[in-house]
PQR file with spaces between the fields and no chain letter, atoms N, CA, C, O and H, PARSE charges and radii, in Angstrom:
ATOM       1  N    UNK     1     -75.863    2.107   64.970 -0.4000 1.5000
ATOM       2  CA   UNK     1     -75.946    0.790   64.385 -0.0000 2.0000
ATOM       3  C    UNK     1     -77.347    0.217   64.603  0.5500 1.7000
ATOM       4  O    UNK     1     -77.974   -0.369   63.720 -0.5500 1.4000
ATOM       5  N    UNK     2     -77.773    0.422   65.793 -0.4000 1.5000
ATOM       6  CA   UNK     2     -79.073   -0.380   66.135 -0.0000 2.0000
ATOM       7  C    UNK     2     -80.271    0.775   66.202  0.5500 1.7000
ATOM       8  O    UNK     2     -81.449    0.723   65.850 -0.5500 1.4000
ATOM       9  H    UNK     2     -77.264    0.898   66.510  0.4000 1.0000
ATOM      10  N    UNK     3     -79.335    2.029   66.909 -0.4000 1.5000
ATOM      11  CA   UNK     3     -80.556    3.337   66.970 -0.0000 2.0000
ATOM      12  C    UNK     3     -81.103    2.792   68.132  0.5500 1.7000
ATOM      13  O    UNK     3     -82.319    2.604   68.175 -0.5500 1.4000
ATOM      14  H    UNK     3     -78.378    2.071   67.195  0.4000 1.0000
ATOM      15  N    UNK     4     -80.233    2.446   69.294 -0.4000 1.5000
ATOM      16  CA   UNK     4     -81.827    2.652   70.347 -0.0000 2.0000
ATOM      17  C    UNK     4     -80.984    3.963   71.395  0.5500 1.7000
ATOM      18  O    UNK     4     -79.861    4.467   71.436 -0.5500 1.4000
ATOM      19  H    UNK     4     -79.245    2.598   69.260  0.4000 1.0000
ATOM      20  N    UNK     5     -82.067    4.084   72.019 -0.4000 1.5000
ATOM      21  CA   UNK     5     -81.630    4.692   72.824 -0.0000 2.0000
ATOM      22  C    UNK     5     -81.585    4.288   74.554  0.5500 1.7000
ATOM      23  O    UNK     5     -82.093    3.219   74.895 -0.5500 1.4000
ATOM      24  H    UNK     5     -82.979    3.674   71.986  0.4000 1.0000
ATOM      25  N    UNK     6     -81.191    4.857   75.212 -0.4000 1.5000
ATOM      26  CA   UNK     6     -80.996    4.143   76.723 -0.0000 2.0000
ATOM      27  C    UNK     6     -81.926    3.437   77.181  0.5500 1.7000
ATOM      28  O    UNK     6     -81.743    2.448   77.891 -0.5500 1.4000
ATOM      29  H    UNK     6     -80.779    5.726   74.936  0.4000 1.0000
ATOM      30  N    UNK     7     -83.058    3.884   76.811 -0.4000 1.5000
ATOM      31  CA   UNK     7     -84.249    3.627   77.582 -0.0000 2.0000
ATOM      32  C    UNK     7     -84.335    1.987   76.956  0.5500 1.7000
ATOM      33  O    UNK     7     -84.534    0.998   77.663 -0.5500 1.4000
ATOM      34  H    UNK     7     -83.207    4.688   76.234  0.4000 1.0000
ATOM      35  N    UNK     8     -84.143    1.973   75.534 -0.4000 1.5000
ATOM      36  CA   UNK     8     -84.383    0.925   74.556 -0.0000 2.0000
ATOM      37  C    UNK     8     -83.392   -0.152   75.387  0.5500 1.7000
ATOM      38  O    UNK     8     -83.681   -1.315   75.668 -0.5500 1.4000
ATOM      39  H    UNK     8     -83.981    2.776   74.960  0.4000 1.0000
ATOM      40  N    UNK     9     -81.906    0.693   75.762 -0.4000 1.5000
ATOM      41  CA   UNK     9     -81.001   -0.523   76.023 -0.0000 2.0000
ATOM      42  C    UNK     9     -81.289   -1.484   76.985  0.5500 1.7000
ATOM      43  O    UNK     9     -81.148   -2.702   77.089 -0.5500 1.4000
ATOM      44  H    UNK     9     -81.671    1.637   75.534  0.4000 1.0000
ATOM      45  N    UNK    10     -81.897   -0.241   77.901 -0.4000 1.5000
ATOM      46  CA   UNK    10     -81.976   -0.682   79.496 -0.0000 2.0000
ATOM      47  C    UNK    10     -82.957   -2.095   79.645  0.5500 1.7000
ATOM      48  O    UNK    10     -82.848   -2.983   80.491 -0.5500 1.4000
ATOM      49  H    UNK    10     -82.011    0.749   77.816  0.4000 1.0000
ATOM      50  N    UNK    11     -84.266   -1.949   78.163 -0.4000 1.5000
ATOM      51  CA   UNK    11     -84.794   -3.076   78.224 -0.0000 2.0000
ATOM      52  C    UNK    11     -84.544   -4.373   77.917  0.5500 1.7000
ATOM      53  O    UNK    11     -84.964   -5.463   78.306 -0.5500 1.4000
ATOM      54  H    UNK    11     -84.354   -1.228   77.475  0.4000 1.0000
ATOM      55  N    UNK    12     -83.553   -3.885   76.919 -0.4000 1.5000
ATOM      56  CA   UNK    12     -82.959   -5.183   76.253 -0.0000 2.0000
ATOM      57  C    UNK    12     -81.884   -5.907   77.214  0.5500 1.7000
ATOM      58  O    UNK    12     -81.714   -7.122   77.110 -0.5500 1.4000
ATOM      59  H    UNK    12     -83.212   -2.999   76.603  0.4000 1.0000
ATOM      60  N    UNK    13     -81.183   -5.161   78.124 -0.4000 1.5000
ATOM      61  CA   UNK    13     -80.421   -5.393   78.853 -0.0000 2.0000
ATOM      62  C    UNK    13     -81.164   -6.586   80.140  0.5500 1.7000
ATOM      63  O    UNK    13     -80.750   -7.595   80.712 -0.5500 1.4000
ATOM      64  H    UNK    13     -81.322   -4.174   78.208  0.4000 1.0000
ATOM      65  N    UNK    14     -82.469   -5.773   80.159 -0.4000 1.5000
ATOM      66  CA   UNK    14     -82.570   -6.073   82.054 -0.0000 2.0000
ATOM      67  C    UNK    14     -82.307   -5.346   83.091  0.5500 1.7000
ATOM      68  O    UNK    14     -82.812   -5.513   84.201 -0.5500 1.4000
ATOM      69  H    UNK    14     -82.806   -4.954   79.695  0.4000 1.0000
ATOM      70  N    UNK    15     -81.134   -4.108   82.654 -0.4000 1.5000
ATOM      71  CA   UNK    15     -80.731   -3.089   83.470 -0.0000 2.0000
ATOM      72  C    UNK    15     -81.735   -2.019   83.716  0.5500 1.7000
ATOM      73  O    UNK    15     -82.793   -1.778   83.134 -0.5500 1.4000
ATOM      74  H    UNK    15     -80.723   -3.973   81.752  0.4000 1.0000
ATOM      75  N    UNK    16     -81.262   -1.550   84.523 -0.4000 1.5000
ATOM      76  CA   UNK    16     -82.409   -0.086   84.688 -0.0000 2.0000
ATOM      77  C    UNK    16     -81.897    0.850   84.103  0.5500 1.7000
ATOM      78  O    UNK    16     -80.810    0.574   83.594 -0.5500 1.4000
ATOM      79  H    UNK    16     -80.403   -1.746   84.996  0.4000 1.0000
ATOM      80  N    UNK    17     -82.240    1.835   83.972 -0.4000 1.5000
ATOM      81  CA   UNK    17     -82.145    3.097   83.177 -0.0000 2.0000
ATOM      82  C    UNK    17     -80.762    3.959   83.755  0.5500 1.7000
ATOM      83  O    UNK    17     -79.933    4.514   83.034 -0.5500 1.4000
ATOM      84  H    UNK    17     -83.122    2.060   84.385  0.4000 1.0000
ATOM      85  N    UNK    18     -80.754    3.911   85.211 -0.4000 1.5000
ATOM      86  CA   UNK    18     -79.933    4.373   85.689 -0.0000 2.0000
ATOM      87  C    UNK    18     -78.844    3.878   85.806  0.5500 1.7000
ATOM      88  O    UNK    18     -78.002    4.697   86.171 -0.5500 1.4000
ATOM      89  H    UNK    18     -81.427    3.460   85.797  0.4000 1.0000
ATOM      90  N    UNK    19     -78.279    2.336   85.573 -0.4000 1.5000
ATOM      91  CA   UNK    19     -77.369    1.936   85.618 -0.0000 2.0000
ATOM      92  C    UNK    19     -76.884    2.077   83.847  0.5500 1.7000
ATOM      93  O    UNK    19     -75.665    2.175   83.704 -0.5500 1.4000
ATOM      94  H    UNK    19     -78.963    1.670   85.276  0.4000 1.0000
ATOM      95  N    UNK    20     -77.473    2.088   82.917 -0.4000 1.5000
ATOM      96  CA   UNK    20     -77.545    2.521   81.585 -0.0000 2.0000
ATOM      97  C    UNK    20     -76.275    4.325   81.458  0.5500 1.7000
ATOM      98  O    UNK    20     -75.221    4.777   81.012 -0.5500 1.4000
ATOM      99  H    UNK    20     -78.463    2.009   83.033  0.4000 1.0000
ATOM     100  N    UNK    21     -77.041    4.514   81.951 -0.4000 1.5000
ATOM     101  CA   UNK    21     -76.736    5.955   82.283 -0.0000 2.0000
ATOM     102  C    UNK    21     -75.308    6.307   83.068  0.5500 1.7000
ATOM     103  O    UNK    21     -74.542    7.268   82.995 -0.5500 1.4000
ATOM     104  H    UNK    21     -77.898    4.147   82.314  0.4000 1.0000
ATOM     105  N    UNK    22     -75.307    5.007   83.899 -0.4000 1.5000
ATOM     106  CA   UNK    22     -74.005    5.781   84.748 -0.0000 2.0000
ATOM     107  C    UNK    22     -73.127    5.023   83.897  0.5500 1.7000
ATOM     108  O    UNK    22     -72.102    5.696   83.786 -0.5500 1.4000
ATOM     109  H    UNK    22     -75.928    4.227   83.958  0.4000 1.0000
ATOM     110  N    UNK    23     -73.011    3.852   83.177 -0.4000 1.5000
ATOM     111  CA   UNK    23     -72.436    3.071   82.222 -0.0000 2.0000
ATOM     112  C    UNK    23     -71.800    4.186   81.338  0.5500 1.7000
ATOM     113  O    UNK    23     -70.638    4.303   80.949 -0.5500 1.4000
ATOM     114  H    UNK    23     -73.843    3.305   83.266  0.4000 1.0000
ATOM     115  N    UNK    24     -72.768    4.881   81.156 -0.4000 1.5000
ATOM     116  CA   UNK    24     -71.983    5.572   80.099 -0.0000 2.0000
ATOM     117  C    UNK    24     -71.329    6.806   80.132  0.5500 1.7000
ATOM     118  O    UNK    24     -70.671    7.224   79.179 -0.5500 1.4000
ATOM     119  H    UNK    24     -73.712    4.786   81.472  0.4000 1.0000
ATOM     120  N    UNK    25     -71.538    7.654   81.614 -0.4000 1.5000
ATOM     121  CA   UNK    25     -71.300    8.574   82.457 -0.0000 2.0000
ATOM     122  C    UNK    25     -70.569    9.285   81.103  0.5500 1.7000
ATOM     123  O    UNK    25     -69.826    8.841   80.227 -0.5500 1.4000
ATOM     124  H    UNK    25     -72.073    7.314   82.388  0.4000 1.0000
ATOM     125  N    UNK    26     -71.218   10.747   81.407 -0.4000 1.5000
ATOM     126  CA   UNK    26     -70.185   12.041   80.929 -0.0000 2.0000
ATOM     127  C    UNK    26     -69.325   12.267   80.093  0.5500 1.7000
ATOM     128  O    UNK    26     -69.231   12.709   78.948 -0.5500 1.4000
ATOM     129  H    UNK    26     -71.821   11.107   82.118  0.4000 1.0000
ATOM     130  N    UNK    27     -68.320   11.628   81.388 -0.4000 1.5000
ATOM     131  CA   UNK    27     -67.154   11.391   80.637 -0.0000 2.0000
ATOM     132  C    UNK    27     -65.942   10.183   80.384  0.5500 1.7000
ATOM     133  O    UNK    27     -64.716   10.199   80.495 -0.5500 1.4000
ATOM     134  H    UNK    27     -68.396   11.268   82.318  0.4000 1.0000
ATOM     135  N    UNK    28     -67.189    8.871   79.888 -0.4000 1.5000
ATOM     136  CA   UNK    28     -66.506    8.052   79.477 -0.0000 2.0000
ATOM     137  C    UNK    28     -66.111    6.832   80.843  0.5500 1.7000
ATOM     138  O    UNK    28     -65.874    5.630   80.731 -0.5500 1.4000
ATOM     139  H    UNK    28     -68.185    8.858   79.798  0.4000 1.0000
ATOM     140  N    UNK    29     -66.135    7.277   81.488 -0.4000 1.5000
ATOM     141  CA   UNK    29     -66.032    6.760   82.879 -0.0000 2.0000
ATOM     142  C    UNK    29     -66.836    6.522   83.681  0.5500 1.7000
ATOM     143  O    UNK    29     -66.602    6.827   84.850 -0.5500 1.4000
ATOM     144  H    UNK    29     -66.327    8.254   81.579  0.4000 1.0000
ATOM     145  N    UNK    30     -67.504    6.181   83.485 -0.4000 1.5000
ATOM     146  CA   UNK    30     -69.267    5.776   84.288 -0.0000 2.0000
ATOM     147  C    UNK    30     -68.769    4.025   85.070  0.5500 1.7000
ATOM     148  O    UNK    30     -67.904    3.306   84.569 -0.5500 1.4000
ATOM     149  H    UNK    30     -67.694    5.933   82.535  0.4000 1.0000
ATOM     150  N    UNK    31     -69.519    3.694   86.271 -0.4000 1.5000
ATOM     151  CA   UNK    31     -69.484    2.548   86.424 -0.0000 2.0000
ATOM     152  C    UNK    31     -69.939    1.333   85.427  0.5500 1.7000
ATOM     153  O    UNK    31     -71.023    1.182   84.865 -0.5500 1.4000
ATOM     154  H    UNK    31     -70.221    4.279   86.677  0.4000 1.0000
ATOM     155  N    UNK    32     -68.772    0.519   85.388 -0.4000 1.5000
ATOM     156  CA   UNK    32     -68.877   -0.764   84.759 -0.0000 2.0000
ATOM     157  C    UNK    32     -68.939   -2.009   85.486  0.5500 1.7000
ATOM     158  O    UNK    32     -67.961   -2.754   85.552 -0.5500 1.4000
ATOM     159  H    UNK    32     -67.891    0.642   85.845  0.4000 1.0000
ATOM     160  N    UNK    33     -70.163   -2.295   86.092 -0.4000 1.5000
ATOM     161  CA   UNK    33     -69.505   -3.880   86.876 -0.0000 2.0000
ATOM     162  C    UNK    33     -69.701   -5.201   85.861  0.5500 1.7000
ATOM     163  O    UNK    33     -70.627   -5.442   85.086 -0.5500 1.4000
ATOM     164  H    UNK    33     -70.957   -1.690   86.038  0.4000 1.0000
ATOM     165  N    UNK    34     -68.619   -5.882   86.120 -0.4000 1.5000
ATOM     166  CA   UNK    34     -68.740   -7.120   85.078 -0.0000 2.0000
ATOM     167  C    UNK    34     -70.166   -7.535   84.567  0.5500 1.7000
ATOM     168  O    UNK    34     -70.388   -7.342   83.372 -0.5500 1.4000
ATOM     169  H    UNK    34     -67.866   -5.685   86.749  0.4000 1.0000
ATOM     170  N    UNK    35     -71.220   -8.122   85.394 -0.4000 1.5000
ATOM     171  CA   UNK    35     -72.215   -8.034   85.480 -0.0000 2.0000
ATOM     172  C    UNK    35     -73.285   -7.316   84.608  0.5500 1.7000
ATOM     173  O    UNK    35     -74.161   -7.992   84.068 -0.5500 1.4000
ATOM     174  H    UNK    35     -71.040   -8.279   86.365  0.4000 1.0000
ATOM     175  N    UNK    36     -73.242   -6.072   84.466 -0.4000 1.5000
ATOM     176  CA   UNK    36     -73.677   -5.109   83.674 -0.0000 2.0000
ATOM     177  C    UNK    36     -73.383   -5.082   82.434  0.5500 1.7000
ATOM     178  O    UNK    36     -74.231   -5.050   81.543 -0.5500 1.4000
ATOM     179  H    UNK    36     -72.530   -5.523   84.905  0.4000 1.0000
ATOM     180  N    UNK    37     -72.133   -5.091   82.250 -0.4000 1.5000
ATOM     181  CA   UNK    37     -71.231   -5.367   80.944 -0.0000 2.0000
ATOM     182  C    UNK    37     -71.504   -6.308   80.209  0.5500 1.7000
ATOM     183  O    UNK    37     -71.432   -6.162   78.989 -0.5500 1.4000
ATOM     184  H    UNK    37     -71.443   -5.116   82.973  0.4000 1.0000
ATOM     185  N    UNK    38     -71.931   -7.647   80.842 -0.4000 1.5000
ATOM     186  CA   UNK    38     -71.899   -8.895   80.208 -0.0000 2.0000
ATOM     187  C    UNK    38     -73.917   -8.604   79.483  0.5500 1.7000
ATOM     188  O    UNK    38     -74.446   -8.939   78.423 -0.5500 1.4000
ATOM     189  H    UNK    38     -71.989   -7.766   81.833  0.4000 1.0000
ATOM     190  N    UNK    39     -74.406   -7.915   80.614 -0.4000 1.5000
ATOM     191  CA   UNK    39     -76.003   -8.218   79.983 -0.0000 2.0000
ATOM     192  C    UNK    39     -76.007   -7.021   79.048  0.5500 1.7000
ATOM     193  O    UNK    39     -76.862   -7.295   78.206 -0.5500 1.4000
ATOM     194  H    UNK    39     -73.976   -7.642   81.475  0.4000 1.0000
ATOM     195  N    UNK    40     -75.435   -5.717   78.740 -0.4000 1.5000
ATOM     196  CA   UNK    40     -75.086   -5.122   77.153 -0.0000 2.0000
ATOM     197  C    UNK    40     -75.157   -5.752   76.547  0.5500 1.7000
ATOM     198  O    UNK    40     -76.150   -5.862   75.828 -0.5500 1.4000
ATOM     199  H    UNK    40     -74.740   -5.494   79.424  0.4000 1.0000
ATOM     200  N    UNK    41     -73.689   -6.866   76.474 -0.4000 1.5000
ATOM     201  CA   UNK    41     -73.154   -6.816   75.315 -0.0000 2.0000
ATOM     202  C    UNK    41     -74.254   -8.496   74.803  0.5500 1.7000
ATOM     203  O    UNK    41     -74.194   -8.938   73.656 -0.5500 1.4000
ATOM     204  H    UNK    41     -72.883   -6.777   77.058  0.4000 1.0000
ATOM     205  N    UNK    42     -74.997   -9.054   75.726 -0.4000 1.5000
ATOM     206  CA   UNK    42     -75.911   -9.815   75.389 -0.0000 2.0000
ATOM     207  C    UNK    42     -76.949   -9.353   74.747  0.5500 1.7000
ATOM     208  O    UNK    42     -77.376   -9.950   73.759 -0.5500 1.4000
ATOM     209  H    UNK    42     -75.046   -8.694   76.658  0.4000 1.0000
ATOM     210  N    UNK    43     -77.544   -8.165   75.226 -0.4000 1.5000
ATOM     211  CA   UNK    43     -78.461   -7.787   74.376 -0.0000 2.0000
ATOM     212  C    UNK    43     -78.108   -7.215   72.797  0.5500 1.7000
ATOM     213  O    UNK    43     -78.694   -7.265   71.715 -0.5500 1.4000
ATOM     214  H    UNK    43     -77.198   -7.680   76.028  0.4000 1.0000
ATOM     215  N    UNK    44     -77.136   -6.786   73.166 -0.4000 1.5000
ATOM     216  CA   UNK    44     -76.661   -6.488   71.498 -0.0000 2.0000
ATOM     217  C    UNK    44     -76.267   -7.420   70.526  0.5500 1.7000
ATOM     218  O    UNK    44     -76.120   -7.039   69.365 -0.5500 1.4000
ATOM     219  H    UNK    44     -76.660   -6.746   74.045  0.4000 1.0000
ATOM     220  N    UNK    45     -76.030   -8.870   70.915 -0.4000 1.5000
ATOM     221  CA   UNK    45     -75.508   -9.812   70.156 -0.0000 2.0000
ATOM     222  C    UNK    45     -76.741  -10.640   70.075  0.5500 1.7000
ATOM     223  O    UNK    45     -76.770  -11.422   69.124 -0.5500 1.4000
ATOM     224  H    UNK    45     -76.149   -9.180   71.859  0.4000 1.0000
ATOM     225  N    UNK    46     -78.048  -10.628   71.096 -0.4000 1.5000
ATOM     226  CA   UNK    46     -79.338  -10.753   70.698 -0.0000 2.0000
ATOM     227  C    UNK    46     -79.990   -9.744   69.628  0.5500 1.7000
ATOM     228  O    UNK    46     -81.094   -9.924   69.113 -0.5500 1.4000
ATOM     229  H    UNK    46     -78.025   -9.992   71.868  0.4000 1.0000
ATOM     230  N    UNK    47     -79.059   -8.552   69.351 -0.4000 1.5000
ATOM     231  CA   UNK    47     -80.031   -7.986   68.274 -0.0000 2.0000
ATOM     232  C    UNK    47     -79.236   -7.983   67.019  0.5500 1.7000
ATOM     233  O    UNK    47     -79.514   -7.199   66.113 -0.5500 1.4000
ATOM     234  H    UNK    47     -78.163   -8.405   69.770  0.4000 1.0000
ATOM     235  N    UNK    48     -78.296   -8.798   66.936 -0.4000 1.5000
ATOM     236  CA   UNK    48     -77.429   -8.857   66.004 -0.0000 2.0000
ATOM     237  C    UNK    48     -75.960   -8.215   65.765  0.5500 1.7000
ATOM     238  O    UNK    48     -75.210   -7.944   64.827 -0.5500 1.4000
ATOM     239  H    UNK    48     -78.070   -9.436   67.672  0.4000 1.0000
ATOM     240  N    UNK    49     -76.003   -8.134   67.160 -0.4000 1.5000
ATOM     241  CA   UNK    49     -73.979   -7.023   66.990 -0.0000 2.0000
ATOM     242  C    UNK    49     -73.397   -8.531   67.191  0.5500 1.7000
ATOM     243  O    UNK    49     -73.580   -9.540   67.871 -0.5500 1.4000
ATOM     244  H    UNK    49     -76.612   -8.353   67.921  0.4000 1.0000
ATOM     245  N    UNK    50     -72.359   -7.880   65.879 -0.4000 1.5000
ATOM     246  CA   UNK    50     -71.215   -8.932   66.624 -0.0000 2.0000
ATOM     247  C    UNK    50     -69.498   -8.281   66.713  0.5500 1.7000
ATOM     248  O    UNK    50     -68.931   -7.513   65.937 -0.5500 1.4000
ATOM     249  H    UNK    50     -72.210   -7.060   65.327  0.4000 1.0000
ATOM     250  N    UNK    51     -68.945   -8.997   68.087 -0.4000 1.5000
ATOM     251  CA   UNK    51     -68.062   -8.084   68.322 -0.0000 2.0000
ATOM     252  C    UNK    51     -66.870   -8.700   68.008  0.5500 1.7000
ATOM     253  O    UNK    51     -66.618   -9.774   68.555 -0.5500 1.4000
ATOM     254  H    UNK    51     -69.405   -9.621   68.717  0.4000 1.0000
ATOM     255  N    UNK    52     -65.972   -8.142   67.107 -0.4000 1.5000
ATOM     256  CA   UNK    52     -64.656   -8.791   66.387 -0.0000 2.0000
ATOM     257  C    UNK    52     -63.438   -8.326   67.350  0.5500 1.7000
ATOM     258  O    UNK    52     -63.349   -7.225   67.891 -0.5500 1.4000
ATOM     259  H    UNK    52     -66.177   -7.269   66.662  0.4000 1.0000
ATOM     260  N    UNK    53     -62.511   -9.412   67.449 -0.4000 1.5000
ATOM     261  CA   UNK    53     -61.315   -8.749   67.760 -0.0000 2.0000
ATOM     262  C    UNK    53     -60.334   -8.359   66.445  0.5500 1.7000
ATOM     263  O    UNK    53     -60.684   -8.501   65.273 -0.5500 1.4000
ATOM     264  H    UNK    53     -62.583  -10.307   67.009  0.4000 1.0000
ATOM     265  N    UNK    54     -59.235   -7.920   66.820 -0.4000 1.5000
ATOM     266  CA   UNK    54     -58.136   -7.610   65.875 -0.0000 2.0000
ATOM     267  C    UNK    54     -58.160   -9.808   65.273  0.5500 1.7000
ATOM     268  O    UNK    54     -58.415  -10.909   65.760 -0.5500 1.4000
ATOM     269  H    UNK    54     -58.951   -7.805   67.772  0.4000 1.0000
ATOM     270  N    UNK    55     -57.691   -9.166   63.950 -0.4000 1.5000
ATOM     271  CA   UNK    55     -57.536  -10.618   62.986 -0.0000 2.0000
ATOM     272  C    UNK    55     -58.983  -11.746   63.074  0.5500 1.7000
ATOM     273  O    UNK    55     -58.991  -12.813   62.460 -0.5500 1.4000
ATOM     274  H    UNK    55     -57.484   -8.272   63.554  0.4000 1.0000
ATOM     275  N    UNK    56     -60.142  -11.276   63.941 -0.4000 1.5000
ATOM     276  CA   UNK    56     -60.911  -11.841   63.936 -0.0000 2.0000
ATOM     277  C    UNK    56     -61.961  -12.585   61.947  0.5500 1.7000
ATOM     278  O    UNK    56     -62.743  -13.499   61.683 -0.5500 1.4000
ATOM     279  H    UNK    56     -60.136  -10.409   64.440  0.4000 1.0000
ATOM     280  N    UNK    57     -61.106  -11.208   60.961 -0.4000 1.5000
ATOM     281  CA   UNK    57     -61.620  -11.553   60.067 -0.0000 2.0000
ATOM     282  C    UNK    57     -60.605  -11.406   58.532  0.5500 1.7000
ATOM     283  O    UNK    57     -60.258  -10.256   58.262 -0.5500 1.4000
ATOM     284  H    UNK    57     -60.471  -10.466   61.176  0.4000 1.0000
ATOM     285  N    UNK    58     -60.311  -12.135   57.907 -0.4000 1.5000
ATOM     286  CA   UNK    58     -59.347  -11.126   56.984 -0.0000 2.0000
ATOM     287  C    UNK    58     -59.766   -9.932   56.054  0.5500 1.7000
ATOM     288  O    UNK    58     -59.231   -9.566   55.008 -0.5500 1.4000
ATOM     289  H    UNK    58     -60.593  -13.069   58.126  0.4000 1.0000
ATOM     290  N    UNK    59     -61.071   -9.320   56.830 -0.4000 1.5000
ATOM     291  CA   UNK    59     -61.521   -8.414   55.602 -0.0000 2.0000
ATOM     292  C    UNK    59     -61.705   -7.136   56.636  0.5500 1.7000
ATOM     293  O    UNK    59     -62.044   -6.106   56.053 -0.5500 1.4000
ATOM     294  H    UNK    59     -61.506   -9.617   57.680  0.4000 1.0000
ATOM     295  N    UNK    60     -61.540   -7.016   58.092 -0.4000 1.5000
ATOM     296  CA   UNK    60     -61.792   -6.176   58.636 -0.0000 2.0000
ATOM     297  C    UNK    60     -60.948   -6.414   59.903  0.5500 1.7000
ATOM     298  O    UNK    60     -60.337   -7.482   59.890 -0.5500 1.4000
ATOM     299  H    UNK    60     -61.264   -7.853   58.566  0.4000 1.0000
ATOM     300  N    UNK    61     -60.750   -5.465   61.246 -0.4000 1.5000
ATOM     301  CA   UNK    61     -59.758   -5.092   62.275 -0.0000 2.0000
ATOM     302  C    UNK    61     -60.998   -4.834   62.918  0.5500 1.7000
ATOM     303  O    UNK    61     -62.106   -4.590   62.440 -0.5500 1.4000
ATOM     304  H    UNK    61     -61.247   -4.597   61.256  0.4000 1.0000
ATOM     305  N    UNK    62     -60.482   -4.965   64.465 -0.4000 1.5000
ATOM     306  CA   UNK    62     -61.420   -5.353   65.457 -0.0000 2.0000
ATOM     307  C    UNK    62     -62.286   -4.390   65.198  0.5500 1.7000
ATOM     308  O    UNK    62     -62.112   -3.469   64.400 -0.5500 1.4000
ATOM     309  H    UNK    62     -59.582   -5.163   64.854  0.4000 1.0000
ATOM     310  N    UNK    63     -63.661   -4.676   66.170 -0.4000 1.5000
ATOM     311  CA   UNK    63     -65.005   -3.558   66.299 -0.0000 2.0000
ATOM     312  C    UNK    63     -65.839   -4.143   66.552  0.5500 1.7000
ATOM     313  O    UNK    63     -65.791   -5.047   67.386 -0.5500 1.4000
ATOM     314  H    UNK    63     -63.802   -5.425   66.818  0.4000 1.0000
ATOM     315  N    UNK    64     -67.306   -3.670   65.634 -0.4000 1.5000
ATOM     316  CA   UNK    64     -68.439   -4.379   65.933 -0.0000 2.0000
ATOM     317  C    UNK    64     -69.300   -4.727   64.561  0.5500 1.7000
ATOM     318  O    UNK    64     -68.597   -4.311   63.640 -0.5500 1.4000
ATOM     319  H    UNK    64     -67.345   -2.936   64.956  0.4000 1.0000
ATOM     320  N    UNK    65     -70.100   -5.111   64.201 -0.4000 1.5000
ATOM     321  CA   UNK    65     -70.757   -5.109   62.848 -0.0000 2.0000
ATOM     322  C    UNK    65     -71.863   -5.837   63.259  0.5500 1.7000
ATOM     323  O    UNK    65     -71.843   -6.574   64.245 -0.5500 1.4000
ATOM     324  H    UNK    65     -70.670   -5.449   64.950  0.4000 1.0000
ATOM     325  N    UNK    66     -72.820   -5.664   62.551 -0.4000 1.5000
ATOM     326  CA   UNK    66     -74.074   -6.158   62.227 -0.0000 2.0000
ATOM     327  C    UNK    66     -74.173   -7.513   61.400  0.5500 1.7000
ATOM     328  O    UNK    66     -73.575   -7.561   60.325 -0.5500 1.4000
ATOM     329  H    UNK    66     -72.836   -5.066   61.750  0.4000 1.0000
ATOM     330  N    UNK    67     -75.040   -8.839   61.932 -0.4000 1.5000
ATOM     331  CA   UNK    67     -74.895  -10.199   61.079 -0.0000 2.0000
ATOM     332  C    UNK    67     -75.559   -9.396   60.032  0.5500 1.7000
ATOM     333  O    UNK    67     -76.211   -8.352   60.040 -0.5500 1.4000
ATOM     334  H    UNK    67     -75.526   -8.800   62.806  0.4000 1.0000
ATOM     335  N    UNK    68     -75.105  -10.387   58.964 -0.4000 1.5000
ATOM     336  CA   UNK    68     -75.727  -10.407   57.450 -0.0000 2.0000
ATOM     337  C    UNK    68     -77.191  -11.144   57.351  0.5500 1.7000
ATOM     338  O    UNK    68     -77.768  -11.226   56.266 -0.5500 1.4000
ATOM     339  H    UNK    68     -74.575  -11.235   58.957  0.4000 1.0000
């Protein structure tokens, strides 16, 4: 959607590279502390994600999308 890659996130985040990384661990299971989670999903809604729940829209079911 955005094309960055970790390194990209980690800046947008504030996070370091390595917490980027274990976020996303292997297999799906990497550490998540609230904290971490919250400065993602900030940087992504600073670059334009926006994150829908279920019924959030009548034209689409939860996810993520890009503003217009």
């Amino acid at each position: 959607m955005l094309n960055w890659n970790q390194q990209e996130l980690a800046a947008a985040s504030g996070l370091s590279l390595s917490s980027i990384r274990r976020m996303e661990g292997p297999d799906g299971t990497g550490q998540r502390a609230a904290a971490n989670v919250e400065a993602v999903r900030l940087a992504l809604e600073g670059a334009g994600v926006i994150f829908q729940a279920a019924g959030a829209t009548p034209t689409g079911g939860p996810g993520v999308r890009l503003k217009e």
